[in-house]
C-alpha positions as CSV (number, residue, x, y, z in Angstrom):
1,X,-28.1,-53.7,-35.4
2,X,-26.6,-49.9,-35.1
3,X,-27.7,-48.8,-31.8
4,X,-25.2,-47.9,-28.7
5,X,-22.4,-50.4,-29.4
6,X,-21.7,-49.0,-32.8
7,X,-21.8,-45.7,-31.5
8,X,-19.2,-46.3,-28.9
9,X,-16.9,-48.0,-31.5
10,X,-13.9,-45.7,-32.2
11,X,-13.1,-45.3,-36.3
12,X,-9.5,-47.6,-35.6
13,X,-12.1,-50.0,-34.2
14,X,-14.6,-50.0,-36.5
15,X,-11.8,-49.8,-39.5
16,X,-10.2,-52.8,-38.0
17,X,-13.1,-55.1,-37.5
18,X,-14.2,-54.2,-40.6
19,X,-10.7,-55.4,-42.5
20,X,-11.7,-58.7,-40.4
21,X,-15.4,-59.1,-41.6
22,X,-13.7,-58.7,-45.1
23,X,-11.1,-61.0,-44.6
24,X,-13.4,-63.8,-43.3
25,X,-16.3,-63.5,-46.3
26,X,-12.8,-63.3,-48.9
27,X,-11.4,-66.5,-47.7
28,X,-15.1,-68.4,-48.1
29,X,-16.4,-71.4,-45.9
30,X,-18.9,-70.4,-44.2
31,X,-22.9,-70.7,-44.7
32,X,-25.1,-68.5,-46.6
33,X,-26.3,-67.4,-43.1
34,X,-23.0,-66.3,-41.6
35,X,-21.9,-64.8,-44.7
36,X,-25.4,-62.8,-44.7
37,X,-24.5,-62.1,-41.1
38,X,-21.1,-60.8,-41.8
39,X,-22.1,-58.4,-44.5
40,X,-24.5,-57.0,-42.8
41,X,-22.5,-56.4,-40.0
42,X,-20.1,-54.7,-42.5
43,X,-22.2,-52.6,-44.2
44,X,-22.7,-51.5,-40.3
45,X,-19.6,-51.3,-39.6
46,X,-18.7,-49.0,-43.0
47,X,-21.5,-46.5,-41.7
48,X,-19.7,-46.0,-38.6
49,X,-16.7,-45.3,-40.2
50,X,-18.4,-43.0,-43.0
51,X,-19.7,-41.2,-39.6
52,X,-16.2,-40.8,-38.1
53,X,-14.9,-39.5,-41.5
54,X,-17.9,-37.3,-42.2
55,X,-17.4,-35.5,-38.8
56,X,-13.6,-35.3,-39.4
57,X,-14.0,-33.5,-42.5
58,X,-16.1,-31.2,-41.1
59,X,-13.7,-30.3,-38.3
60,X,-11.8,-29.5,-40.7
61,X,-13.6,-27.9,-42.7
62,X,-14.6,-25.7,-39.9
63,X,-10.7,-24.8,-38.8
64,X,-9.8,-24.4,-42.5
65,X,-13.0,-21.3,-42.6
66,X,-11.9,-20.2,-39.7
67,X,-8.8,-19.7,-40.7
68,X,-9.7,-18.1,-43.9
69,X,-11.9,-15.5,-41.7
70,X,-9.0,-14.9,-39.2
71,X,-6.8,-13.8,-42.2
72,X,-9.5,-12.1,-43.7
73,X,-9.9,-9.9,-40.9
74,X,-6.1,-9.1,-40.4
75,X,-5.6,-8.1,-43.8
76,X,-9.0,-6.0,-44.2
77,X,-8.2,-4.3,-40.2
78,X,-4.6,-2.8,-41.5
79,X,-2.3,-5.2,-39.9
C-alpha cells in the first residue's frame, strides 16, 4: 500500500514506526495474518526510509562536488 501516505511520512516517522512494526512481530502473538500484515507494512515502511536516505546522500553528494569544483576553480583562476 505505498501511495500518498507513505510519501508524506517524514524518515523520523517512518524510522520510528518501523522500530514498532519490528517490535511487535519480535515479541510474537499475533496470527499469521497480522504478522503477514506487519511485514509487509515494514518492508514499506524500509522503502520509505531507503528513499529519505537515497536522497540525503545525494544532497550530499551534490554539495560535496560542488565544493570540489568551487576549489577547483580558485586554485586554477590564480587566487
Amino acid at each position: 500500500m505505498t501511495g500518498k501516505v507513505e510519501e508524506a511520512l517524514g524518515y523520523e516517522q517512518a524510522r520510528d514506526e518501523l522500530i514498532e512494526v519490528v517490535g511487535r512481530l519480535e515479541a510474537g502473538g499475533t496470527t499469521l495474518e497480522e504478522s503477514l500484515a506487519l511485514w509487509e507494512r515494514g518492508e514499506e515502511l524500509a522503502k520509505v526510509c531507503r528513499r529519505w536516505l537515497d536522497g540525503a546522500r545525494a544532497r550530499l553528494d551534490a554539495a560535496l562536488a560542488e565544493e570540489e569544483a568551487e576549489d577547483g576553480q580558485e586554485k586554477s583562476g590564480g587566487g
